[in-house]
C-alpha positions as CSV (number, residue, x, y, z in Angstrom):
1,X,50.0,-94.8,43.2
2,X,47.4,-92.8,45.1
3,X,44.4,-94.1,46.5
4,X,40.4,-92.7,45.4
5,X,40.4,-91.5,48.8
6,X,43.8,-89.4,48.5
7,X,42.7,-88.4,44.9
8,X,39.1,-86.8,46.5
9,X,41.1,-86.0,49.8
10,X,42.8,-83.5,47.1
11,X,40.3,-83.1,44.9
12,X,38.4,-80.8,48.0
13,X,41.9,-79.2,48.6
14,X,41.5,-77.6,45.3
15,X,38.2,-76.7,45.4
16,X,38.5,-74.9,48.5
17,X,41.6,-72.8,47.4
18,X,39.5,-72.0,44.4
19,X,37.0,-70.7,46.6
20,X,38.7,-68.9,48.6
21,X,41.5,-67.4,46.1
22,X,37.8,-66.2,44.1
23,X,36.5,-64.8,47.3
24,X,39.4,-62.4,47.9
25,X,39.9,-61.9,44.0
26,X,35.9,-61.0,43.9
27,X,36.7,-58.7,47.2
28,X,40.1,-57.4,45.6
29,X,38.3,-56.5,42.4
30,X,35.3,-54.9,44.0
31,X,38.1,-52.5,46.1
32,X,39.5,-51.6,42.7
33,X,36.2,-49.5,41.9
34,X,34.5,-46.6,42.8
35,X,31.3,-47.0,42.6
36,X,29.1,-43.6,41.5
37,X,25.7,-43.6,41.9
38,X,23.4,-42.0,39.0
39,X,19.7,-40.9,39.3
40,X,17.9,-39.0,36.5
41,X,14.4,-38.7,34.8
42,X,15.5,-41.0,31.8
43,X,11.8,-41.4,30.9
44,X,8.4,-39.8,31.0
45,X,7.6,-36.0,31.1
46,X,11.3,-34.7,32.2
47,X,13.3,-37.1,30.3
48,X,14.8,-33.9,27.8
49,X,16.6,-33.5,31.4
50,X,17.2,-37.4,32.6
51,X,18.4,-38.5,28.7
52,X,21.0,-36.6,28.5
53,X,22.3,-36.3,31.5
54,X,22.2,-40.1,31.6
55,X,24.8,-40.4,28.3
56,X,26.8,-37.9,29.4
57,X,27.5,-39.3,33.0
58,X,28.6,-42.6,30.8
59,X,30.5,-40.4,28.7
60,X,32.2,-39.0,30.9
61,X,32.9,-42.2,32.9
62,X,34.5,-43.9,30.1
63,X,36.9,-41.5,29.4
64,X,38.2,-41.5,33.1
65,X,38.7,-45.0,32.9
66,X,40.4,-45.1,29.6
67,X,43.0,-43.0,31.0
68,X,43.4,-45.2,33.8
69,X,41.3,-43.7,36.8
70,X,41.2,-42.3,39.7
71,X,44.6,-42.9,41.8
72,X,44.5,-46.4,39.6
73,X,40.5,-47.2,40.6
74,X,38.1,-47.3,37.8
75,X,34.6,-45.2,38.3
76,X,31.4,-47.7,38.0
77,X,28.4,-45.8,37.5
78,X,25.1,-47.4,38.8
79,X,22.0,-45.8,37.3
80,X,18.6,-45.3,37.4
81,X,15.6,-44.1,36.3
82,X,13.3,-41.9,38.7
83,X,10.4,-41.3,35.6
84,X,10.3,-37.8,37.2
85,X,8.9,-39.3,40.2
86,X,9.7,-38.2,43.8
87,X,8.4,-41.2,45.5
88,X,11.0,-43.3,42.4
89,X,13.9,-41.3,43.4
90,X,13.6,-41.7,46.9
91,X,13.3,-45.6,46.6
92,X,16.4,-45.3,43.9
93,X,18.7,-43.4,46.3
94,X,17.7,-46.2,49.0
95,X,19.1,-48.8,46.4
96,X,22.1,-47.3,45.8
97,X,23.0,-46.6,49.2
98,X,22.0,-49.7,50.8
99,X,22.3,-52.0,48.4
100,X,25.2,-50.7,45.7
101,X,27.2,-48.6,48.3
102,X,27.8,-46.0,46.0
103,X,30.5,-43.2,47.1
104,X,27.9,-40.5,46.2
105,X,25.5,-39.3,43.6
106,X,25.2,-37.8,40.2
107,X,21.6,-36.7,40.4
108,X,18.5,-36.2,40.4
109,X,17.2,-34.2,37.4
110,X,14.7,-31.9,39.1
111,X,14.3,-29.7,41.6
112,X,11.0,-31.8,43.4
113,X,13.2,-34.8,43.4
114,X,16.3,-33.4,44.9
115,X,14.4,-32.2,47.4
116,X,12.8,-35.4,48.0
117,X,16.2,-37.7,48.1
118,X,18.3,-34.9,50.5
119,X,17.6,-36.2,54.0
120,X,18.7,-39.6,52.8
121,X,21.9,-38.5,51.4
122,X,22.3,-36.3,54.5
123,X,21.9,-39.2,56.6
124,X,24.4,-42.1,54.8
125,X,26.7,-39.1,54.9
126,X,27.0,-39.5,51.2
127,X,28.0,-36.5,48.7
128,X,25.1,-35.9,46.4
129,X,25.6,-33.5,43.4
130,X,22.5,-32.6,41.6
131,X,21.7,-31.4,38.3
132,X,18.9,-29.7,39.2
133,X,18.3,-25.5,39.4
134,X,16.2,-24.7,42.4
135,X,17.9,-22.6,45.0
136,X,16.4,-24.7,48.0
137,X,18.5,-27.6,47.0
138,X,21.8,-25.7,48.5
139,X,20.1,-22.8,50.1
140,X,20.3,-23.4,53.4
141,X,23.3,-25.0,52.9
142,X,23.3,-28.7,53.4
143,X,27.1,-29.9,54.2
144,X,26.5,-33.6,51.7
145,X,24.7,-31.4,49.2
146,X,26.0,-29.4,46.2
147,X,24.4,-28.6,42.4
148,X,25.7,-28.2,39.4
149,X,23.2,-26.3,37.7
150,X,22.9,-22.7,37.8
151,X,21.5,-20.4,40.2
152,X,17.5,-19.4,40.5
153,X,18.7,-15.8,41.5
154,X,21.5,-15.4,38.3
155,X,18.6,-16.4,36.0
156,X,16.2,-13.7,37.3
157,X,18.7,-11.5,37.5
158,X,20.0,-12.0,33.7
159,X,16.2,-11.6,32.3
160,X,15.5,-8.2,34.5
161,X,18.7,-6.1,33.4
162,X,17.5,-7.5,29.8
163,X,14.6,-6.2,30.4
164,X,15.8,-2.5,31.7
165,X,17.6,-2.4,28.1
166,X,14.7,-2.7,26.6
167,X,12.5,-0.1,28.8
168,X,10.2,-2.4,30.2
169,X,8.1,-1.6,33.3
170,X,4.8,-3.9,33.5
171,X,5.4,-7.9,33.2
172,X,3.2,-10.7,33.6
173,X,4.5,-13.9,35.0
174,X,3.4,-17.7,34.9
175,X,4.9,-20.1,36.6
176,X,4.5,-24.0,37.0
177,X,3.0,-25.2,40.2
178,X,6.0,-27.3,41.7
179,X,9.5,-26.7,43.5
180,X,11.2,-25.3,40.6
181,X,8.0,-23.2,39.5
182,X,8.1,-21.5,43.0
183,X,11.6,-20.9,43.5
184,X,11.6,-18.9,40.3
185,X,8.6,-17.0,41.2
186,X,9.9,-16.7,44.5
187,X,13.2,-14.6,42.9
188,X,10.9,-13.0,40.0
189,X,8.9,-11.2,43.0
190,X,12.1,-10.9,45.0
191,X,14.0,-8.8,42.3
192,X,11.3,-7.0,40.5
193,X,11.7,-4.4,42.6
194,X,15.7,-3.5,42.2
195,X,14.9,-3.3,38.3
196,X,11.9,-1.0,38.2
197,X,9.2,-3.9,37.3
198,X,5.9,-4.5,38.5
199,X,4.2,-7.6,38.6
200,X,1.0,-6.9,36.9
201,X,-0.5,-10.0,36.7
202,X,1.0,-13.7,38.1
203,X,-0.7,-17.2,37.3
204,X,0.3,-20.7,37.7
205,X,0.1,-23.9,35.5
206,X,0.2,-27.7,36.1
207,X,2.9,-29.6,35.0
208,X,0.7,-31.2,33.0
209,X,-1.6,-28.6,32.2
210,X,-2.1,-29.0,28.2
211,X,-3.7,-25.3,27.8
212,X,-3.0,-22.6,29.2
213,X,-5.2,-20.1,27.8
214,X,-7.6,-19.1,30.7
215,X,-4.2,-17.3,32.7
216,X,-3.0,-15.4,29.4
217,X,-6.1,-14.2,28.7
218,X,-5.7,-12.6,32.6
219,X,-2.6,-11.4,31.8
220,X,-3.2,-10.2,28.6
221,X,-5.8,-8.1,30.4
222,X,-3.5,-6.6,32.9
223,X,-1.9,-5.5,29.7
224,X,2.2,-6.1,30.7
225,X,5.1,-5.2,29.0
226,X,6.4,-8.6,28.7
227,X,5.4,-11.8,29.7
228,X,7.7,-14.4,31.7
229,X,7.3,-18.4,32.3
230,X,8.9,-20.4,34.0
231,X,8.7,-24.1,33.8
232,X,10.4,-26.8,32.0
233,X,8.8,-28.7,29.1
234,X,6.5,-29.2,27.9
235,X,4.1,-26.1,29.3
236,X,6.1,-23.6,28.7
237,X,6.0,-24.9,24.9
238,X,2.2,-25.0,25.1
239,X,2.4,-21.1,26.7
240,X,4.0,-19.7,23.3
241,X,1.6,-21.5,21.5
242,X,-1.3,-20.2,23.6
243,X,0.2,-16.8,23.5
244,X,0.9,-16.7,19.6
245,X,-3.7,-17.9,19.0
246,X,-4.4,-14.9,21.6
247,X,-2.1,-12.3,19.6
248,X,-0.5,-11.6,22.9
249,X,1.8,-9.3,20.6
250,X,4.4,-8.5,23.4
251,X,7.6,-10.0,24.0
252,X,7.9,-13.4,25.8
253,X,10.8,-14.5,28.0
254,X,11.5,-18.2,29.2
255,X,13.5,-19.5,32.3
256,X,16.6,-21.7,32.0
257,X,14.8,-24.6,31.9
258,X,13.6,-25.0,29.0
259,X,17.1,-24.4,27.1
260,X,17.2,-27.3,25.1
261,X,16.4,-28.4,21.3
262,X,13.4,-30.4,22.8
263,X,11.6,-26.5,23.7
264,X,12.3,-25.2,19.9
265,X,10.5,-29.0,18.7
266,X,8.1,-28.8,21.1
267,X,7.0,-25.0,20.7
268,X,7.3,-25.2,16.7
269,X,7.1,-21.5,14.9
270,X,5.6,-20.4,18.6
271,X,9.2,-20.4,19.5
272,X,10.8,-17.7,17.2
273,X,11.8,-14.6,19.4
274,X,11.6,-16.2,22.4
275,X,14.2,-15.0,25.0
276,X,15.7,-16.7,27.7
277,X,19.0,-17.1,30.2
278,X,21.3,-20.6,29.2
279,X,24.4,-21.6,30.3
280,X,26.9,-20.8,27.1
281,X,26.6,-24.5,25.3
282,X,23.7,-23.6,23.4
283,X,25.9,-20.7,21.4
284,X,29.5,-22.0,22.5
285,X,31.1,-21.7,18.7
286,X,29.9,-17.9,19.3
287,X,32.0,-17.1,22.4
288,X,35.4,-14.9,21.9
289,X,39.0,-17.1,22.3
290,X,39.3,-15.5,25.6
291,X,36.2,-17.1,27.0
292,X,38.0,-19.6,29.8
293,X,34.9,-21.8,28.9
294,X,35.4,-21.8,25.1
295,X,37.7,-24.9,24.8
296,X,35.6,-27.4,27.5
297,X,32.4,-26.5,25.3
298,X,33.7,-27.3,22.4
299,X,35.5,-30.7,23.6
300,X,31.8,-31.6,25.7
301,X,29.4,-30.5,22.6
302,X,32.1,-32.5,19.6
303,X,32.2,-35.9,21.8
304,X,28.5,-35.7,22.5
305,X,27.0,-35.2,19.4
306,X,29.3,-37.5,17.7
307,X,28.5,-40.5,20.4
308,X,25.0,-40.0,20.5
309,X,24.2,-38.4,17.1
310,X,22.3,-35.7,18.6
311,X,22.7,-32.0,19.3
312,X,23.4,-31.0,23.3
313,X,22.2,-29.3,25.9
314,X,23.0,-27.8,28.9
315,X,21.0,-30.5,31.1
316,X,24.0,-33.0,30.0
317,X,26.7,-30.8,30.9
318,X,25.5,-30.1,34.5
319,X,25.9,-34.1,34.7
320,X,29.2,-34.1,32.4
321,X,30.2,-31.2,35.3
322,X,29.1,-33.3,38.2
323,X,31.0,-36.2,37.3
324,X,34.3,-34.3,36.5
325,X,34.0,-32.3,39.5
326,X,33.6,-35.5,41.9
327,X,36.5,-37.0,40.2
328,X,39.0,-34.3,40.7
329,X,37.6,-34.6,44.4
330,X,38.8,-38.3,44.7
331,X,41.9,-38.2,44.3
332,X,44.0,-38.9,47.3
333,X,41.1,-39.9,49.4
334,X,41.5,-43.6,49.6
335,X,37.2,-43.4,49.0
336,X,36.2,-41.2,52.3
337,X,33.5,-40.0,52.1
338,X,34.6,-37.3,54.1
339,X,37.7,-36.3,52.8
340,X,35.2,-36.3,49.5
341,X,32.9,-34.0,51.0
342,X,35.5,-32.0,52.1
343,X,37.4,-31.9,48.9
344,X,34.3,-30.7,47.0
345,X,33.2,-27.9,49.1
346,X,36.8,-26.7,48.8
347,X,37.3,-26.7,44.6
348,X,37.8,-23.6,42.9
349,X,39.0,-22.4,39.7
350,X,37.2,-25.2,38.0
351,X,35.9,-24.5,34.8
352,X,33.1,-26.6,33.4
353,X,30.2,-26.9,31.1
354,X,27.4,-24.9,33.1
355,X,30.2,-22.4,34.0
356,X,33.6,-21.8,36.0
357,X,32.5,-23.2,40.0
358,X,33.7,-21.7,43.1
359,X,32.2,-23.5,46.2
360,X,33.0,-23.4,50.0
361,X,31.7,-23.8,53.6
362,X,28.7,-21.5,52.4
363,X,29.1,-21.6,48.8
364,X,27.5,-25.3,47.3
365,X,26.1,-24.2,43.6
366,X,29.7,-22.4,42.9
367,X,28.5,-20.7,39.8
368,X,28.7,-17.0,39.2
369,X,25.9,-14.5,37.0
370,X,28.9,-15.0,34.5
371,X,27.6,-18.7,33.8
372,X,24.7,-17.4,31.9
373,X,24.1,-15.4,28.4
374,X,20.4,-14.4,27.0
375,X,19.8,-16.1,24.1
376,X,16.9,-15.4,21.0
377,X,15.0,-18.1,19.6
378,X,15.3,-17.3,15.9
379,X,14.9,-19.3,12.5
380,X,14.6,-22.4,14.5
381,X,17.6,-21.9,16.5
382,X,20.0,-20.3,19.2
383,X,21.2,-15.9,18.9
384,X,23.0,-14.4,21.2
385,X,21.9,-11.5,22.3
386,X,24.3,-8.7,23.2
């Protein structure tokens, strides 16, 4: 018979194996993930960027897992919310890398808070993929830095040899007043040249500006061919509308960030004829068989709408691409950063969402002109134009 004091003398025996056999199941269990850092502008003014971009990542992520991984290691995404806010993302991408010890990051939404959250990724020596546009994010190149949206320069150049179809000499441009907003205007200038164009007249709007009437009355003065803006919502919404009450009766061309349903709500009847570059989502069940892109549209825009109820974008699919492109890059690398690094900077062939990606040593975007099509606004919805 044993004694109380053999009974407790054994009692603590157990205990302490349970400890320790749920320390190193805890440790075992956390080794079993990768862990993926997420950062987008799920609220406030950009959150037609951060929303979807946020359900896709998940999306994606839980089809990974249900076919059993990466190398037999789930993906554990850890997101959050930057509002749109530089200062936000910055103390986000601290979290995750000091405090989650994320592998790398899907993220951030725009071009300001990219450029806001690179040193930091630079320094951790942590892969950051972002979903934002602005050339400067990969251009110089940074060697932990790569995007998934595309190129500044490709959108530029799409609008301008639209334009020489249509015989147009003279435009006015108007462009919002942060990182994105100047590395568009930055190309606009840049190209107008090789096209034949003249920059007549070029303004600048807030991001929060509300009207915008003061600068198209200027323009409308300079009397241009053509207008361009280039912003994401909502200005560029409040532009058409400013431009339809001053019977600025000319034609009025959008950049690629405002290619989502949220522009055509937020514009209204303003909207109708409005051209613009987009990656091929927006008109994917228009593309030819032989489009390599055709059949990973189709698959992205029929599991997204009938998850969330709601039509896509293109914002979502440079997250969806992100995601899918890190996770081809993890296999085999036993979670190096490095290797990962390496791995990304040396895809090819892979065809996505936002477009078929190339990258290399001086090559972190990866996307081609070939990623974009011009599209017309008309009867509340998405033409191609030929």
């Amino acid at each position: 018979m044993q004694t109380l004091t053999g009974v407790r003398r054994n009692g603590w025996r157990l205990l302490l194996t349970w400890a320790v056999v749920t320390i190193f199941a805890g440790g075992a269990l956390a080794e079993e993930t990768y862990k993926i850092g997420g950062i987008f502008s799920v609220t406030g003014r950009a959150s037609f960027l951060g929303d979807p971009e946020k359900k896709s990542m998940e999306m994606v992520i839980e089809k990974i897992n249900a076919a059993g991984g990466i190398d037999g290691r789930k993906l554990e995404a850890v997101i959050y919310d930057t509002e749109g806010d530089p200062t936000k993302a910055v103390m986000s991408v601290s979290k995750l890398l000091n405090k989650d010890k994320v592998l790398a990051i899907i993220g951030p939404s725009t071009t300001p808070t990219t450029l806001a959250v690179m040193p930091f990724a630079e320094k951790a020596r942590t892969p950051l993929i972002s979903c934002a546009a602005g050339n400067k994010i990969t251009m110089p190149i940074n060697p932990w830095v790569f995007k998934t949206a595309q190129s500044d320069i490709h959108a530029v150049q799409a609008i301008y040899e639209h334009m020489k179809t249509r015989g147009i000499r003279k435009i006015g441009i108007l462009t919002v007043a942060d990182a994105f907003g100047e590395s568009g205007r930055e190309q606009l200038e840049a190209q107008a040249g090789d096209f034949g164009l003249t920059i007549v007249q070029a303004d600048k709007f807030g991001g929060n500006d509300t009207d915008m009437t003061a600068q198209l009355t200027k323009i409308k003065s300079a009397k241009p061919d053509a207008v361009i803006c280039w912003g994401t919502n909502p200005g560029p919404a409040v532009v058409n509308k400013n431009a339809r009450q001053l019977a600025l009766n000319i034609p009025v061309y959008q950049s690629h960030g405002v290619a989502s349903p949220k522009f055509i709500e937020l514009a209204g009847e303003s909207a109708e004829g409005t051209l613009l570059p987009t990656g091929k989502i927006l008109i994917h069940d228009l593309l030819p068989e032989t489009d390599p892109q055709k059949a990973v549209l189709a698959e992205y825009a029929g599991t997204y709408t009938e998850t969330f109820k709601q039509p896509v974008s293109g914002f979502g699919g440079y997250a969806y691409d992100a995601v899918n492109i890190l996770a081809q890059a993890l296999k085999g690398t036993d979670g190096d950063p490095e290797k990962l690094r390496d791995n990304i900077e040396s895809l090819t062939d892979h065809v996505g969402v936002s477009g078929v990606f190339n990258f290399g040593p001086k090559e972190h975007n990866g996307l081609s002109a070939n990623a974009f099509v011009m599209v017309r606004i008309q009867n509340g919805t998405w033409e191609l134009v030929q």
